[in-house]
ZAMARGU-4260 file (C-alpha; in steps of 0.2 Angstrom, whole numbers, plus 5000, padded with zeros to 4 digits):
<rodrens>
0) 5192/4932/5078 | 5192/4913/5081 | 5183/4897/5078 | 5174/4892/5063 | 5163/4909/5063
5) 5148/4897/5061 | 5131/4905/5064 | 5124/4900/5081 | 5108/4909/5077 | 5107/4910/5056
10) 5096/4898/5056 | 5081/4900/5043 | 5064/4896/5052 | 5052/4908/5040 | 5056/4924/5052
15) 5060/4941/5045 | 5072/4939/5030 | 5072/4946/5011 | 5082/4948/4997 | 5087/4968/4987
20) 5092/4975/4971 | 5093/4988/4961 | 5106/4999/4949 | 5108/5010/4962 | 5112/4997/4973
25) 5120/4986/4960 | 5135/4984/4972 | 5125/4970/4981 | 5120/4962/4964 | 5133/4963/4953
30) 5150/4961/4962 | 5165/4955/4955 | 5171/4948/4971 | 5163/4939/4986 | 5170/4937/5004
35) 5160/4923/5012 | 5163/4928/5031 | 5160/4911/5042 | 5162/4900/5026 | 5164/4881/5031
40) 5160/4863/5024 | 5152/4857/5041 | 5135/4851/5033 | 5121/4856/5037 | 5129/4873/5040
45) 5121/4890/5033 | 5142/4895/5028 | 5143/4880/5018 | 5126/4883/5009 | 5128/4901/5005
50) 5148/4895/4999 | 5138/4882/4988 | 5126/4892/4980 | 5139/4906/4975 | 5149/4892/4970
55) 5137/4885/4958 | 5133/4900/4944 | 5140/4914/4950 | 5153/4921/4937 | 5161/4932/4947
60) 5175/4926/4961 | 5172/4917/4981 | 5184/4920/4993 | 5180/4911/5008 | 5185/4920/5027
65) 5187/4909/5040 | 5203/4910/5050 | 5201/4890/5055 | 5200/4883/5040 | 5215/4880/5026
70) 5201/4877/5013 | 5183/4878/5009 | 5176/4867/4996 | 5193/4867/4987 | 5194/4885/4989
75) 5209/4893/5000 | 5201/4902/5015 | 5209/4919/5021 | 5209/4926/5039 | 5198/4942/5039
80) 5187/4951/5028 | 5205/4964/5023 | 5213/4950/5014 | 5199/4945/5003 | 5200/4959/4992
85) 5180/4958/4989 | 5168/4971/4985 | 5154/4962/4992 | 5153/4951/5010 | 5141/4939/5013
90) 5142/4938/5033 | 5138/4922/5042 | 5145/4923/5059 | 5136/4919/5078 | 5129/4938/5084
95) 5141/4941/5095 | 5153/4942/5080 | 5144/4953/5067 | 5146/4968/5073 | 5166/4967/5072
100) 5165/4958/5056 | 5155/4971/5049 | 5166/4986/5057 | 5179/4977/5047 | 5171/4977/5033
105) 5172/4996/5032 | 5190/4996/5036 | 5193/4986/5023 | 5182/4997/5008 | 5170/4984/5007
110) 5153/4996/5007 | 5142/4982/5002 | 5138/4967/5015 | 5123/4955/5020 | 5120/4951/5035
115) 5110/4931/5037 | 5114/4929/5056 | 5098/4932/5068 | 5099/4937/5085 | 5096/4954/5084
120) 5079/4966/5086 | 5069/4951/5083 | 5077/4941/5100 | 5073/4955/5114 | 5082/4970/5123
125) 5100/4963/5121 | 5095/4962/5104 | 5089/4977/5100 | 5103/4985/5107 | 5116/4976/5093
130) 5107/4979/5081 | 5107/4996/5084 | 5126/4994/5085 | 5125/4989/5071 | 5117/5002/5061
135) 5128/5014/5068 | 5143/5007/5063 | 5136/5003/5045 | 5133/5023/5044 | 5150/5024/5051
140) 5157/5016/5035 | 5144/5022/5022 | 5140/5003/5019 | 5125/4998/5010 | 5119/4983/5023
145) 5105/4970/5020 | 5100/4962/5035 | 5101/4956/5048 | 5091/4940/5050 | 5090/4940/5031
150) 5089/4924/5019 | 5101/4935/5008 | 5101/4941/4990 | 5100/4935/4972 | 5103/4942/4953
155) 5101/4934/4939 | 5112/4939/4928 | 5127/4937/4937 | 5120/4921/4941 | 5124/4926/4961
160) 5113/4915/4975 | 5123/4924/4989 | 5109/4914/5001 | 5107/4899/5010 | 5089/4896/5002
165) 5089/4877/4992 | 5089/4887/4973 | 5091/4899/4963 | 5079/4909/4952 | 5075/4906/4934
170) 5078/4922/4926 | 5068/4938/4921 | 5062/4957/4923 | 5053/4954/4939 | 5064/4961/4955
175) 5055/4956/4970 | 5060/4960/4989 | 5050/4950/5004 | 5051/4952/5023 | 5047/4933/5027
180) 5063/4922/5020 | 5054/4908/5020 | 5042/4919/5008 | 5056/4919/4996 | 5061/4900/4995
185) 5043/4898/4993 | 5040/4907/4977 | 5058/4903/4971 | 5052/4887/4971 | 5036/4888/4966
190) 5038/4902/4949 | 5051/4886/4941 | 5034/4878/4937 | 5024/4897/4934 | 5035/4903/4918
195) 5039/4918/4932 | 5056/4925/4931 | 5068/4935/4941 | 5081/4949/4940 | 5086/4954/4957
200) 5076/4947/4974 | 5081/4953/4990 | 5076/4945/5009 | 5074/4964/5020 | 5076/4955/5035
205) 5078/4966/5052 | 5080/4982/5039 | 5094/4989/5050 | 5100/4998/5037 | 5091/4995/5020
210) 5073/4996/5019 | 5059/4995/5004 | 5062/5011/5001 | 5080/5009/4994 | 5075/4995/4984
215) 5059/5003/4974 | 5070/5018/4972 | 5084/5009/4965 | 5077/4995/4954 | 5064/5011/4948
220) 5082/5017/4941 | 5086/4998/4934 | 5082/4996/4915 | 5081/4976/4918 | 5068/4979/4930
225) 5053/4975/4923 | 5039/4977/4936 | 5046/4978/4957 | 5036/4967/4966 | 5036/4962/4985
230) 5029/4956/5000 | 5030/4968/5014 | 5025/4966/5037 | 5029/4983/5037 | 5034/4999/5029
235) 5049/5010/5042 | 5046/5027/5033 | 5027/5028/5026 | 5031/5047/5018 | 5048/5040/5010
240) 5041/5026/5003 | 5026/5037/4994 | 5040/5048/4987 | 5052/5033/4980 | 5037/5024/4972
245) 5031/5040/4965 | 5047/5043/4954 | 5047/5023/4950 | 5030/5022/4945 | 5030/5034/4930
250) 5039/5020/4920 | 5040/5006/4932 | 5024/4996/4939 | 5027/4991/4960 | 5014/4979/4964
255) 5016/4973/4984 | 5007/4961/4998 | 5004/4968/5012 | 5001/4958/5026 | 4993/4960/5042
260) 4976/4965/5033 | 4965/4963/5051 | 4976/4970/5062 | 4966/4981/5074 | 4982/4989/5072
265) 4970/5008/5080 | 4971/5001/5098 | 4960/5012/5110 | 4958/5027/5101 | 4945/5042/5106
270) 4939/5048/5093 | 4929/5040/5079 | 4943/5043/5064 | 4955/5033/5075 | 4944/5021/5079
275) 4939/5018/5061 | 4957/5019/5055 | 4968/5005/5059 | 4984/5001/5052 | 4978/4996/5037
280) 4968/5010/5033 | 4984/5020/5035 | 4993/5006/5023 | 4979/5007/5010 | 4981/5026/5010
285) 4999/5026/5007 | 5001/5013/4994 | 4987/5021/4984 | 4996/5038/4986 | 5013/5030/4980
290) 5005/5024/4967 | 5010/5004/4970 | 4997/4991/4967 | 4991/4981/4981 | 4984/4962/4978
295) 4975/4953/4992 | 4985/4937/4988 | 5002/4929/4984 | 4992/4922/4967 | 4985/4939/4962
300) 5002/4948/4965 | 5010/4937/4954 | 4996/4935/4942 | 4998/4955/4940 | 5019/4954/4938
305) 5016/4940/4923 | 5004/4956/4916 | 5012/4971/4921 | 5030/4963/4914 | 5025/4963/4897
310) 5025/4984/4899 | 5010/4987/4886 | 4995/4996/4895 | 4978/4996/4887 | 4971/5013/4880
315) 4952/5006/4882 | 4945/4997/4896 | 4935/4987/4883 | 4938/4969/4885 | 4937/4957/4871
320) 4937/4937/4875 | 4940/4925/4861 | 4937/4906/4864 | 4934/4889/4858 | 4923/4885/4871
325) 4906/4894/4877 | 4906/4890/4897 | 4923/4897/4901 | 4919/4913/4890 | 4906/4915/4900
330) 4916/4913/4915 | 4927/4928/4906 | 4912/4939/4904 | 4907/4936/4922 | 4925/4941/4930
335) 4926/4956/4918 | 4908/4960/4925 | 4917/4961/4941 | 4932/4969/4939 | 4932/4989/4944
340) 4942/4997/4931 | 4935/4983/4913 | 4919/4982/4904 | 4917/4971/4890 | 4919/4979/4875
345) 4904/4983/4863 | 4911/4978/4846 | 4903/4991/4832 | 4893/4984/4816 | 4909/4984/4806
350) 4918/4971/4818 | 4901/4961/4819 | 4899/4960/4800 | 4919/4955/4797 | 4917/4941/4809
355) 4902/4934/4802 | 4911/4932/4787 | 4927/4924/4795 | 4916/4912/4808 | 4905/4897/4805
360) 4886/4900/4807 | 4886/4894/4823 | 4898/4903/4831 | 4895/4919/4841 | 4901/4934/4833
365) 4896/4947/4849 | 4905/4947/4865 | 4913/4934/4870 | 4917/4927/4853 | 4916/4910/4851
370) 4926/4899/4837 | 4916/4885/4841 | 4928/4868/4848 | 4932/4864/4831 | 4942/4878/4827
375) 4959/4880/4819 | 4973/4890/4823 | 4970/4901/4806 | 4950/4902/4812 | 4957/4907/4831
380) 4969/4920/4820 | 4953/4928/4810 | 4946/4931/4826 | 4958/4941/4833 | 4964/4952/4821
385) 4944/4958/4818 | 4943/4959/4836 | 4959/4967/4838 | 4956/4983/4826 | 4938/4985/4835
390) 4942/5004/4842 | 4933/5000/4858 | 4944/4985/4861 | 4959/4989/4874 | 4966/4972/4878
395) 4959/4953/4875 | 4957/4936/4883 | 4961/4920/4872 | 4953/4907/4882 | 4959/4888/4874
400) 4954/4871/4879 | 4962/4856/4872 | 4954/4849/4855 | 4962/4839/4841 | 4959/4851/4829
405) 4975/4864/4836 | 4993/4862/4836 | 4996/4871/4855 | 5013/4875/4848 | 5007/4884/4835
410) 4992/4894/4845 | 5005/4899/4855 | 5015/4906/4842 | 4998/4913/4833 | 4994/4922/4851
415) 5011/4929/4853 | 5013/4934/4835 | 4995/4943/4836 | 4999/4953/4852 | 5014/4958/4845
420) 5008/4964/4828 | 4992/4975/4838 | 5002/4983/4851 | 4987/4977/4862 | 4989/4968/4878
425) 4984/4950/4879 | 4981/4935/4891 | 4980/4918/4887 | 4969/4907/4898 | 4977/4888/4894
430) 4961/4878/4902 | 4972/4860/4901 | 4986/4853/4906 | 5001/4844/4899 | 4992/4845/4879
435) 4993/4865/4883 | 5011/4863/4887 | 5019/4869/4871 | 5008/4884/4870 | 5011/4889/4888
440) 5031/4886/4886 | 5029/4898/4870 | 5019/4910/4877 | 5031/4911/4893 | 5046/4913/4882
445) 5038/4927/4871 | 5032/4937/4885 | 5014/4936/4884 | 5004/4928/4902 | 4994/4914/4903
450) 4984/4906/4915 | 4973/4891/4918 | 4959/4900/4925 | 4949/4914/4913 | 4945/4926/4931
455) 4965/4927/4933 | 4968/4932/4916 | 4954/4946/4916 | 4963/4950/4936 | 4978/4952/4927
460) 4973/4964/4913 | 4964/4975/4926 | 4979/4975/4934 | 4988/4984/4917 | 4971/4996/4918
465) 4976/5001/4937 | 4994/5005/4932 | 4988/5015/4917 | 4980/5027/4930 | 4993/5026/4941
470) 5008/5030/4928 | 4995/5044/4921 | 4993/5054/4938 | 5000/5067/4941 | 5002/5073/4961
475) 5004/5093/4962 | 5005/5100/4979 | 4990/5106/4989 | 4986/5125/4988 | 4990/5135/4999
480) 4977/5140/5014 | 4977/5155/5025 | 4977/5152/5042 | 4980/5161/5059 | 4992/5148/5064
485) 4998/5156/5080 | 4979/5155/5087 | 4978/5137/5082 | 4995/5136/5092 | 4990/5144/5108
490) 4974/5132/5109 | 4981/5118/5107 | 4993/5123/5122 | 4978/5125/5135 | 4980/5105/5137
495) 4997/5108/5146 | 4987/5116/5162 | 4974/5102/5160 | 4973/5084/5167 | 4972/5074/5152
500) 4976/5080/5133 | 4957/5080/5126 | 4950/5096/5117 | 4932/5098/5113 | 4919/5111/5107
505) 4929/5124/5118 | 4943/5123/5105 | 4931/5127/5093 | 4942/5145/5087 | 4953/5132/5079
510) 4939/5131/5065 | 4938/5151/5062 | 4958/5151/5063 | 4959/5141/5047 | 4943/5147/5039
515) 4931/5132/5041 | 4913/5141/5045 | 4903/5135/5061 | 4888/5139/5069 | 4884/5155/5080
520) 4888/5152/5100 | 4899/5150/5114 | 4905/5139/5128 | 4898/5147/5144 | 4900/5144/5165
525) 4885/5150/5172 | 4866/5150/5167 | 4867/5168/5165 | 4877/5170/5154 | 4869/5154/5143
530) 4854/5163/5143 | 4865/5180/5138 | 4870/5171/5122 | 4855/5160/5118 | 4845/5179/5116
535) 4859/5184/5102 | 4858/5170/5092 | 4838/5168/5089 | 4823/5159/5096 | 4829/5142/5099
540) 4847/5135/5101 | 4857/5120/5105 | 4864/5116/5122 | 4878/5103/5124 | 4889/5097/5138
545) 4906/5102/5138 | 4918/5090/5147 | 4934/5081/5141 | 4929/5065/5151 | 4914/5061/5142
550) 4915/5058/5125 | 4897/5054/5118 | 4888/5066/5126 | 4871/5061/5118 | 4873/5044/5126
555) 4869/5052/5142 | 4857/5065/5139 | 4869/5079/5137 | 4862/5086/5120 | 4845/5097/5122
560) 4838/5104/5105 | 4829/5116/5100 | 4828/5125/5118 | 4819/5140/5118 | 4828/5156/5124
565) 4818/5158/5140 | 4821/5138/5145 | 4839/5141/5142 | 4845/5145/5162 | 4835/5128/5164
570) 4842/5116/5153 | 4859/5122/5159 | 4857/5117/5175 | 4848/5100/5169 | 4864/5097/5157
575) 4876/5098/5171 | 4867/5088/5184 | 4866/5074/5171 | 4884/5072/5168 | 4887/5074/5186
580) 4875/5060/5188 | 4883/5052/5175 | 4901/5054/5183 | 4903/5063/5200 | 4922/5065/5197
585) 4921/5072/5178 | 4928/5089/5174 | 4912/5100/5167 | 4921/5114/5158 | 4903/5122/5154
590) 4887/5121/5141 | 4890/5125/5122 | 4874/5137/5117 | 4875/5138/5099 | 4863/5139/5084
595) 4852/5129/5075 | 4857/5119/5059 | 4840/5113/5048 | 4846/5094/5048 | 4832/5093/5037
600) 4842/5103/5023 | 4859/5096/5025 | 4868/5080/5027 | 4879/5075/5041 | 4895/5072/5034
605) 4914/5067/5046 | 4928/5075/5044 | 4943/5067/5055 | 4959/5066/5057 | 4971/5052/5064
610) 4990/5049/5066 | 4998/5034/5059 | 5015/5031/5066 | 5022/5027/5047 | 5013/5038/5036
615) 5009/5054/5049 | 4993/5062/5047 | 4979/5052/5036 | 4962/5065/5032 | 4945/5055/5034
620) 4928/5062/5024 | 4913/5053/5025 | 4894/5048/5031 | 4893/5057/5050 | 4884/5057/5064
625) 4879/5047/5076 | 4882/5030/5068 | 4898/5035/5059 | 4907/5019/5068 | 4892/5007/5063
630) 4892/5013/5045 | 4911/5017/5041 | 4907/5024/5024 | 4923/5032/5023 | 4937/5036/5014
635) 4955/5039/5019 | 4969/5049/5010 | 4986/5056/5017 | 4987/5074/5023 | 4987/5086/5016
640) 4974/5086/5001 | 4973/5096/4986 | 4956/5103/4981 | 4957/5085/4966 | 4959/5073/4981
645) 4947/5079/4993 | 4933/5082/4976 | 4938/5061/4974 | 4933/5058/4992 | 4917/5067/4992
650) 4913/5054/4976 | 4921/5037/4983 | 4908/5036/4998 | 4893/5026/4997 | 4882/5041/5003
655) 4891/5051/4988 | 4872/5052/4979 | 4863/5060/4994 | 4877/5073/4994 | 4873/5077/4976
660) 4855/5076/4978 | 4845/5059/4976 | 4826/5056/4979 | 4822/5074/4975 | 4832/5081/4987
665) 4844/5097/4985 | 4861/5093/4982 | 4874/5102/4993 | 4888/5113/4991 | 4901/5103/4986
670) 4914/5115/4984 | 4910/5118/5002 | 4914/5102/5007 | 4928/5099/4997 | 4936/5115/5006
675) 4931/5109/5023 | 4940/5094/5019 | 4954/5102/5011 | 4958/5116/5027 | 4956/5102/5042
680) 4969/5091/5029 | 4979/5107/5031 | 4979/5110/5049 | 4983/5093/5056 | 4997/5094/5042
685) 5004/5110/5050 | 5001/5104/5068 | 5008/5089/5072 | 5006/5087/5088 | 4986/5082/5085
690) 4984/5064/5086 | 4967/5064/5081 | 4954/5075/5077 | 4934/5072/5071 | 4922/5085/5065
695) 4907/5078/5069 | 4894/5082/5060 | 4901/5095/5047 | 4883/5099/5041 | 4884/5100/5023
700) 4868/5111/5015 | 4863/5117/4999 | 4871/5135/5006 | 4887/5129/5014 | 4896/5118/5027
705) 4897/5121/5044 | 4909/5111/5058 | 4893/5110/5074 | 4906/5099/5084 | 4924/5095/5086
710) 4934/5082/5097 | 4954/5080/5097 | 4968/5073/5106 | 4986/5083/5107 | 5002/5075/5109
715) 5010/5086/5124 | 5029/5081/5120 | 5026/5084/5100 | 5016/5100/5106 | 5035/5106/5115
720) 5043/5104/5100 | 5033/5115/5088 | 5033/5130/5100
</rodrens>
């Protein structure tokens, strides 16, 4: 190697780039020795910046490596990465270099390196190509590898800025890992004024090597850690990522932004479940199975992590609000009205009484309590310890604006003191400025959140609520289903001698294969034979068109209901010159005669299926029919469900009251449903290779379900390697 080893393409322009941590990884965040690879004092330089910043707390040692240079800001510069002695390499190099830097880094024992240089995935083909060198050679060595294109890493408590960001973080419990460097300077800069500190932060980058996945997993194992927070483009492993969070949310809360909310993300897709789903359907699946938090907003994440570091949870979700002023506890009171999980709490007549006692006649002594603007910090203490010891109170709002009558210092020491005493969680809302400075800068110090505005403080305590159901669940594997799994197998192989890789209602033996019941009938060729069927089944039946080419076959006619068996050889012939009407070239596979369901009786409810290339197969329950894309009153989990999950989806739709009977009607068979849900969860589980699938409508009655239509797509190459 030659030259200065200055990046040609490190520079920072708010492209892919985090930071990582963790005790498993604690190699990247606590080394004892640093090679800077491409260190130099050329200002302006991301080598001299990341030298500077390592230079200015870190309390381990730098060794800069750059085989031009004597020196680097007065520090003697070695050749190559095997005569730094480091445990850790921070590599800042042009691209064309990283690849051998990195190689002999694993020659040299060094198993812990970031990568800041760009030019890699993110530029192209050629690009794409490195990094994939680059990968391989990192699993060649065994090296734990941040990057590339990554802002670089930081921990507090070793006081290391291994990064070429402007500062370091103030210290505390939150770890945090961002896909956006610029993300990271951002709120480095912007939590020195928010009371928000940090442990470890991490800037992903490209993820060539380490992903989120290996940072929840390892900072779940981190006793520093407080709460893991991030903000996340993407997640490379959907199923690894639900496993890792599982484990770290039984003691540790994850709380995440997840960008990219509107994506279309489900491109063309042919059935409704794909249509419907979208990326972020799939995301909003997967995070609520791992059990992570997800906040619409940079604001709300961190409004959460000030909450959820204080690591008390709530045992009701009664909300008490205390306050010196009436308008912003009403504000409170409106923002616990709209929170999901909180109510305010319903003091009984032995609080009542003890606060009108403690209180001045004219203050409130119901919910929200109000001490009145004259209050003291002893009157604001009375309050709270009543309220405190109220059973139905889980956690509390002190709302404070500025008066002459308090000593901000001392509130905050009151507030603190009182959470501390009652075990119960607390925000403050401080609505001033610099007169509320004392008590912020207590509060801050002792753990307990603040903010200015009373909605964020109630966000934050329903943000405790979530993770109290989250670290109370528990996630037992599905039972199992019988299922004639070879039968399924060989349907799903009639698209190899077909022109495209749709299946309709003449796949329907895929619903008796797993057990999920459907109407009398069959797919026939000729009138004949229609006629044959329509006499075995009853009076009247129902004729559809069968033909992979058209997908809404009632858009065109090709639905007759409630034929009578002597008009069956008719409406045949009807159906199939409509849809060779409708398109001369389709391919008509046949009509489906089949029986009757009393739509009267029942309601039509979806079940689908649809592929997410992160998190695999994603189960779909809700209102069916015709205007399933129009309504989209569905609900989303990843497959398969057990018989607790699938009874949730059944309640989480809007439509959830005409399935349990509403306006005097009959409610349905719910454990029907919730079986029907359960075995099509199960077979695209066990089959792969189908990409998306709808039952539409599963007919749910007061007697049963039954599946009256089906439509899905097979992956052919995913098909080869399950046979």
């Amino acid at each position: 190697m030659s030259g200065d080893h200055e990046p040609t393409d490190a520079s920072f322009d708010g492209e892919d780039a985090a930071l990582d941590g963790g005790a498993a990884l604690s190699g990247l965040f606590a080394p004892a020795r640093v090679a800077v690879v491409g260190a130099t004092d050329r200002e302006g330089s991301v080598g001299r910046a990341v030298t500077e910043n390592l230079l200015a707390e870190f309390d381990g040692e730098v060794v800069p490596v750059n085989p031009s240079r004597e020196e680097v800001l007065g520090l003697s510069c070695v050749g190559s990465v095997a005569d730094a002695d480091a445990d850790m390499a921070v590599v800042a190099v042009p691209p064309g270099a990283v690849i051998d830097v990195v190689r002999e880094c694993g020659e040299s024992g060094v198993r812990n390196v970031v990568v800041l240089t760009a030019g890699f995935g993110e530029t192209g083909a050629e690009g794409a190509d490195r990094e994939q060198q680059l990968r391989s050679v990192a699993t060649e060595y065994g090296i734990d590898l941040v990057g590339p294109n990554s802002l670089g890493v930081m921990s507090s408590p070793r006081g290391l800025n291994a990064t070429f960001g402007p500062d370091a973080p103030p210290a505390g419990g939150v770890s945090f890992m961002s896909q956006s460097g610029a993300f990271v300077t951002a709120v480095v800069d912007w939590a020195k004024g928010e009371g928000i500190g940090f442990k470890d932060v991490v800037s992903l980058g490209n993820k060539a090597v380490l992903d989120e996945t290996d940072f929840v997993r390892a900072w779940g194992d981190d006793p520093d850690t407080d709460v893991v927070v991030g903000y996340l483009e993407s997640i490379d492993d959907g199923r690894a990522f639900v496993d890792a969070a599982r484990e770290t949310t039984d003691d540790t809360p994850v709380a995440v932004v997840k960008s990219g909310r509107t994506d279309a993300g489900a491109q063309a897709a042919s059935s409704h479940t794909g249509a419907i789903a979208g990326s972020d359907r799939a995301y909003e699946a997967g995070l609520d199975a791992a059990g992570v938090l997800r906040a619409e907003s940079v604001q709300e994440l961190f409004d959460a992590a000030r909450a959820l570091a204080g690591g008390d949870v709530p045992e009701s979700d009664g909300v008490a609000v205390v306050t010196n002023a009436g308008g912003p506890g009403v504000m409170a009171t409106d923002a616990v009205g709209d929170a999901e999980r909180l109510r305010l709490a319903s003091f009984g007549e032995e609080t009542v009484d003890r606060l009108g006692e403690a209180l001045p006649d004219e203050a409130n002594v119901y919910n929200p309590v109000d001490v009145i603007g004259d209050a003291s910090v002893d009157r604001f203490r009375e309050a709270l310890d009543v309220a405190l010891q109220d059973p139905d109170v889980g956690s509390v709002v002190v709302i404070t604006a500025p008066t002459a009558t308090l000593d901000f210092g001392e509130l905050g020491e009151m507030i603190a003191d009182a959470a501390d005493e009652h075990g119960v969680p607390m925000a403050a809302c401080l609505m001033g400025g610099q007169r509320l400075a004392d008590a912020g800068d207590v509060l801050r110090d002792r753990g307990v959140p603040s903010y200015f505005d009373p909605a964020r403080a109630v966000g934050g305590l329903e943000s405790l609520t979530e993770y109290r159901e989250v670290r109370g669940r528990s996630y037992p594997e599905p039972e199992p289903i019988d299922a004639d799994r070879e039968r399924v197998r060989e349907i799903l192989s009639s698209v190899r001698d077909r022109s495209d890789n749709r299946l309709g209602v003449e796949a329907m033996e895929i619903f008796d294969a797993y057990g999920i019941p459907t109407p009398d009938g069959a797919v026939v060729d000729d009138p004949a034979e229609a006629e044959r069927v329509a006499e075995g089944i009853g009076e009247e039946v129902v004729m559809k068109i069968v033909s992979p080419d058209i997908l809404h076959k009632s858009d065109i006619g090709g639905v007759k209901v409630g034929v009578p068996v002597g008009e069956v050889a008719d409406a045949y012939e009807d159906l199939v010159s409509r849809a060779r009407n409708y398109q001369p070239d389709a391919t008509i596979l046949g009509v489906q005669v089949q029986e009757m369901i009393d739509l009267d009786e029942g309601v039509e409810t979806i079940v689908g299926s649809h592929t997410d290339p992160q998190f695999g197969p994603l189960v779909m329950f809700g209102l069916g029919g015709v205007f399933v894309e129009i309504m989209e009153d569905t609900t989303f989990r990843l497959a398969p469900v057990g018989r607790g999950e699938a009874v949730e989806m059944t309640e989480e739709i809007d439509a959830a009251p005409l399935l349990r009977g509403a306006r005097g009607r009959e409610a349905v068979d719910i454990d029907a449903v919730v079986d029907a849900v359960r075995r099509v969860s199960q077979l695209v589980a066990d089959f792969p290779s189908i990409v998306e699938l709808d039952v539409n409508p599963l007919v749910a009655t007061p007697d049963g379900v039954r599946a009256v239509d089906l439509r899905l797509t097979v992956d052919p190459e995913e098909l080869e390697t399950q046979s």
